[in-house]
N, C-alpha and C positions, 0 to 999 in steps of 0.2 A: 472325870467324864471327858474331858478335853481330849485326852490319849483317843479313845472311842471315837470320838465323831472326826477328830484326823484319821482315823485308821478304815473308818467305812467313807471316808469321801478323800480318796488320793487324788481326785480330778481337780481338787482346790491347787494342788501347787503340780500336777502333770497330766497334761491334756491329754495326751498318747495314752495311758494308763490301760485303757481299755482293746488298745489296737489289735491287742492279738485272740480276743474274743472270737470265736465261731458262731456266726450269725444265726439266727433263723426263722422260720419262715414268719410267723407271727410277728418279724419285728415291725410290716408296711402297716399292717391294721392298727398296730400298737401304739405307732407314732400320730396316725388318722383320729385318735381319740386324745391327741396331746391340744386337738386344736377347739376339745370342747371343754365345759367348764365343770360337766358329770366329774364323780370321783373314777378314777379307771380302776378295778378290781383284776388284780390278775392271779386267777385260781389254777390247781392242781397241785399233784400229790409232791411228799419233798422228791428233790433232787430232780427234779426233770428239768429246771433250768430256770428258775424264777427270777432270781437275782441276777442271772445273767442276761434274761432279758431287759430287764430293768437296769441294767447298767450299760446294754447296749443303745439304750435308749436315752443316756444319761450323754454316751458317745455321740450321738446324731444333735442331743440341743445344745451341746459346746459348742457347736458350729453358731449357734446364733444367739446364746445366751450367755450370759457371766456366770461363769463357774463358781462361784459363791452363791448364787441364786438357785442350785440346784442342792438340793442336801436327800439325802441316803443313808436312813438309819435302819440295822439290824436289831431286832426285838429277841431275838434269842439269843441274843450274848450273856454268860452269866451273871455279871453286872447286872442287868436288867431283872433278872429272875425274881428276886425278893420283893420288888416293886409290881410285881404283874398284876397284884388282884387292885392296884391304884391307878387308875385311868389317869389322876391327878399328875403322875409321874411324867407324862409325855408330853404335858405343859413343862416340866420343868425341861428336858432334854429341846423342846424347842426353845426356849429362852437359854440356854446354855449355845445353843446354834447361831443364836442371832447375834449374842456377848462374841463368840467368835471367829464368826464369819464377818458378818457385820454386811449382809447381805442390802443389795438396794432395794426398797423396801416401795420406792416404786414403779418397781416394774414386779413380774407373776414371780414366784418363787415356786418352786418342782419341788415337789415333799414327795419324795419315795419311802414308803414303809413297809420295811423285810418283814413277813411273817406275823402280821399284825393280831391274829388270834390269839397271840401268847399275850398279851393285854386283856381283861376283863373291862367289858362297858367302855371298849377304844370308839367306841361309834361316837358316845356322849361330844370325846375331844375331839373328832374329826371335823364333826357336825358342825358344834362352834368355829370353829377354822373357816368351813366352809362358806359359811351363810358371812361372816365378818370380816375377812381376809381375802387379799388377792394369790389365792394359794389354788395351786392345783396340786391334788393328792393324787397319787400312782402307790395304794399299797398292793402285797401278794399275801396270801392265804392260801394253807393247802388241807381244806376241807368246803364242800359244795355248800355244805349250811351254811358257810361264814357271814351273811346276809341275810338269814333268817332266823337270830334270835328275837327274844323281845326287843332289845335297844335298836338292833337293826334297821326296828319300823321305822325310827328316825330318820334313814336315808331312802326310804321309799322314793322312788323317782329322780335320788340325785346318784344313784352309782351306773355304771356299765359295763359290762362284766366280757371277760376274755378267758376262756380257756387255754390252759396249756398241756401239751402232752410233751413225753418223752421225742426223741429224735425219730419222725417220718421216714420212712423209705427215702425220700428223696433227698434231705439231710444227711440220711444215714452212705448215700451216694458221691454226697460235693462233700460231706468229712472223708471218704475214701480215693477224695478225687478220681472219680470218674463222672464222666461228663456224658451229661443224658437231656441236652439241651436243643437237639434236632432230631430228627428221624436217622439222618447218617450218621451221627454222634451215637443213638442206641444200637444200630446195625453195627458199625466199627466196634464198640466197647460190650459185645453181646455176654460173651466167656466171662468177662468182669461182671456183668450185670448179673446173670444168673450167680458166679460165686458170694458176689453179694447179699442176694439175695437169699441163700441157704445160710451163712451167717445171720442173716439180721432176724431171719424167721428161729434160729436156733437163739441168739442171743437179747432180742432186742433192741432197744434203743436211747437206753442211759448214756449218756456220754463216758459218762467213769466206769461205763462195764466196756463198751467198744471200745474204748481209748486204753485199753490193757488187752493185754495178749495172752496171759497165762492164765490157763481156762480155772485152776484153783480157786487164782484172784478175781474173776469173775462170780464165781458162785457165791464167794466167802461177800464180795460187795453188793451181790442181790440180796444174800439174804441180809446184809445189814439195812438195808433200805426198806425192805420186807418190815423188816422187825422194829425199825426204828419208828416206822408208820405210827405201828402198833402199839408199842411199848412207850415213847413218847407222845402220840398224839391220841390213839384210840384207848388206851386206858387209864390214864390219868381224869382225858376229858368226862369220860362214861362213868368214872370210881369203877370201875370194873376191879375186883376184889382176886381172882383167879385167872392171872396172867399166862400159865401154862394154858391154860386150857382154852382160849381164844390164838392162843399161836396153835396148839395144835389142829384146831378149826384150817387155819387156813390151810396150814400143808398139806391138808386131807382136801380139800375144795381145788385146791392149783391140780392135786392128781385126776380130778373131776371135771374142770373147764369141758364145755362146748354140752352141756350136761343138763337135764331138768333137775333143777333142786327138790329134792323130798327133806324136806326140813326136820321130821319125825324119823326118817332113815336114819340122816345120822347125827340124828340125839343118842337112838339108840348105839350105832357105832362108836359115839366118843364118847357115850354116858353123860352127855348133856343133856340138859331140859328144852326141846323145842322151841320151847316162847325164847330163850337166850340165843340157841340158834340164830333163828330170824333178826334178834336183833344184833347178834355179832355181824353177821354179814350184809346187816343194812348198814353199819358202822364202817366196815369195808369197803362198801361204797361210794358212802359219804365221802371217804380219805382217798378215793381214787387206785384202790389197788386193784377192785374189780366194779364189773358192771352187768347191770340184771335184763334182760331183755324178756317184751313180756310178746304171749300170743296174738297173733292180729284178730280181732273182730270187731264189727261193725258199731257195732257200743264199747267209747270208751270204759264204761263200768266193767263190761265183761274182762276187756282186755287188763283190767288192772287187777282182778279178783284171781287171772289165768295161772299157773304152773309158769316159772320162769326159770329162764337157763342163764346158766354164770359162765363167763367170759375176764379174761385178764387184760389188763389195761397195757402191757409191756408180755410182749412172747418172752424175756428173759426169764419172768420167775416160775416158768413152767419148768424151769431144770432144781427148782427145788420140790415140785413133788415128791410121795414117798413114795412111787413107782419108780421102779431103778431104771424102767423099759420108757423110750419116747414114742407116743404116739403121732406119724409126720399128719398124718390127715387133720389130727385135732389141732396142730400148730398150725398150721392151714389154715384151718377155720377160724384159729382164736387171731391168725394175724387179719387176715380179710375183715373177720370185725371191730381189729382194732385204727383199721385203714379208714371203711365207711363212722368208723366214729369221731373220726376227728371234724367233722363237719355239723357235729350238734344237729343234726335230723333225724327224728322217730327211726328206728327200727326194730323191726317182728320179725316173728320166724314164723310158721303156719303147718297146723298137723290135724290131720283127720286120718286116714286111711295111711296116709303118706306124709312124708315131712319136707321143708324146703325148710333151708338154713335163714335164709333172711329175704325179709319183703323188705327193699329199700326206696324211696321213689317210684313207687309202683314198678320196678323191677323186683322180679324172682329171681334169686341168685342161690347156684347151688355150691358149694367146695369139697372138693374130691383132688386130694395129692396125687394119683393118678389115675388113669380110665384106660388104660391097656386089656386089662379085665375085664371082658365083654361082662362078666355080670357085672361087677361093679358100673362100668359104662351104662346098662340099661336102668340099672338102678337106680341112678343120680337123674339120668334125662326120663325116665317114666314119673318120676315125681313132679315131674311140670307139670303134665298133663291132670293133674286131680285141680290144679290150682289156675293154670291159664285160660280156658274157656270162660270162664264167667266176664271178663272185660280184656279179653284178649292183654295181658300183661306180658311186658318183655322179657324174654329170658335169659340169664347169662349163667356160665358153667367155669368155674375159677381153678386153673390145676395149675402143677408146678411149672410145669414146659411143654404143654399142648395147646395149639395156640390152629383153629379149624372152626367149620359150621356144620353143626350135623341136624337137621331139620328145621330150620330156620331158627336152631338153639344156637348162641354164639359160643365158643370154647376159648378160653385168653388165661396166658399162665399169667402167675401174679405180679410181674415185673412190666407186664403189657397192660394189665390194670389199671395199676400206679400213674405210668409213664404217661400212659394215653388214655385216661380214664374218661377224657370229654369225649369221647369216641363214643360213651357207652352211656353216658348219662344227659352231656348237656341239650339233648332234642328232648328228654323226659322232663328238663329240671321244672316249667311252669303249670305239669302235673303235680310236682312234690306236695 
């Protein structure tokens, strides 16, 4: 075991180790909850960056902690595997830590733990730690339940929970070095911004997809991520008995995004049973591949009973649908929701007569790739009107590169969104 815990903690004998990490944005909040004594929870799906936030954060208490005091252990190592269903196991891995560290014991000790789901009843051992110990835990988990099994209720009130998503627009900008840090900075770097921008909508924002160049090797590594969700996390966890057949759920749902679900449609299309249906793609959920957005009304019951539409958590794995054809408007739409979600605030969409894409902050917001097409133009801005009069709600209209006011409807392509987004939100935010 020894080999192991030198292997996931190199910062014991090389401070720099982490230097060349790529920051980001979540690492200020990350460290703001170093200063409480909650457990930090840092959730989402694999590979979006979990352990390297956590080691960026391992980066910033070197500066004022002893590097033996800080320990980081990965739970999916295969080592580890045979021991998962023994909570007991992670008592021993910490006494193996202390024999060789030899950590000071009084001052706090940093317990990061990679992937802590792969443990059964890890809550029991943390818990004890917690309440007995001058220990501050930082594990990551990449499913949203990780907190609400039964054991879980044991930490009621002592976790704090952080989402993570894949690489932001703006991320996905200071990896590309381009610098979008003034108003002259966006106007100089505009050609750059916009070509980024049709990348990051076509690709998304995995670091191991953008950080490759050969479009093969990108698809070949979405769909490993795609799959690894799946086949590692989603159906071991579930006993899910028919592995085919929840993968081909999703490839059929990705050609689907921005879409009302008919749950019954396609049972019958994939020869599924509806009630599995439903629960494969609540499972999907749960693991952060996709996310369910329900109808707005005025009762939350109504609104949770509504017809909801499915959306992707990353524009990347829309290039695995089995539609050979891309639809740019629904990439459009699937990025715009993937923008306003990163801020954990409710979102609807609203249909009666007529549909708006999403009720954010009491903003109507519509997305349309483009509006050169007078119909299409009327079509997108006629749909405010079914839905603004009743408390006069703000409107915005999101396209690729049309950026105007056409009836006191605002129009902003989606890199002006991003960029300047308090433009559009922060005078609503103490309605949200």
């Amino acid at each position: 075991m020894e080999s192991i815990l030198l292997e996931d903690n190199p910062h014991w004998v090389n401070s720099a180790v982490y230097d060349t990490f790529v920051t980001r944005e979540a690492l200020n909040k990350a460290l703001s909850f170093l200063k409480t004594k909650e457990i930090l929870a840092i959730i989402g799906a694999r590979r979006v960056g979990k352990s390297t936030l956590a080691k960026l954060m391992i980066k910033e208490l070197l500066k004022s902690v002893e590097a033996k005091n800080i320990f980081f252990i990965n739970l999916e190592k295969p080592a580890f595997i045979p021991y998962k269903n023994d909570a007991i196991y992670l008592e021993k891995i910490y006494e193996e830590y202390l024999k060789l560290a030899n950590p000071n014991l009084n001052e706090k000790i940093f317990f990061f733990i990679d992937e802590i789901q792969i443990f059964q009843n890890w809550e029991v051992f943390v818990k004890s730690k917690y309440e007995n110990s001058n220990i501050k835990f930082i594990i990551t988990g990449s499913n949203s339940s990780l907190l609400t099994s039964n054991y879980a209720t044991l930490l009621t009130g002592r976790v704090l929970k952080l989402k993570l998503h894949s690489f932001t627009f703006k991320e996905f900008l200071t990896f590309k070095n381009i610098d979008y840090s003034s108003n002259i900075a966006i106007t100089k770097n505009k050609i750059a911004i916009k070509k980024a921008q049709d990348e990051y909508m076509k690709w998304g924002g995995y670091y191991s997809v953008i950080a490759n160049d050969n479009i093969d090797v990108k698809k070949e590594i979405l769909k490993n991520i795609a799959e690894d969700i799946i086949l590692k996390d989603i159906v071991p966890r579930y006993k899910i008995k028919n592995s085919s057949e929840i993968k081909d759920l999703f490839y059929y749902v990705v050609s689907n995004v921005t879409s009302i679900i008919n749950y019954t449609g396609l049972a019958k299309k994939l020869n599924i049973d509806a009630k599995s249906v439903k629960e494969y793609i609540a499972y999907f959920e749960d693991n952060f591949l996709v996310s369910l957005v329900v109808k707005h009304h005025n009762k939350l019951s109504e609104s949770i009973k509504s017809a909801k539409k499915l959306y992707l958590n990353d524009n990347g794995f829309l290039n695995l649908g089995i539609s050979g054809e891309r639809n740019m408007g629904v990439s459009l739409e699937n990025l715009v929701f993937t923008t306003l979600n990163l801020n954990d605030e409710p979102i609807y969409y609203l249909r009666e007569n007529k549909e708006v894409d999403f009720l954010y902050k009491n903003i109507l917001i519509q997305v349309a790739y483009e509006i050169e097409n007078e119909k299409t133009k009327q079509r997108e801005l006629s749909a405010f009107e079914e839905f603004q009069s009743a408390d006069e709600k703000r409107c915005l209209l999101i396209t690729k590169d049309t950026n105007t006011s056409i009836n006191n409807i605002e129009v902003v392509d989606f890199s002006k969104f991003v960029l300047q987004k308090y433009l559009y939100f922060n005078d609503t935010s103490q309605n949200s």
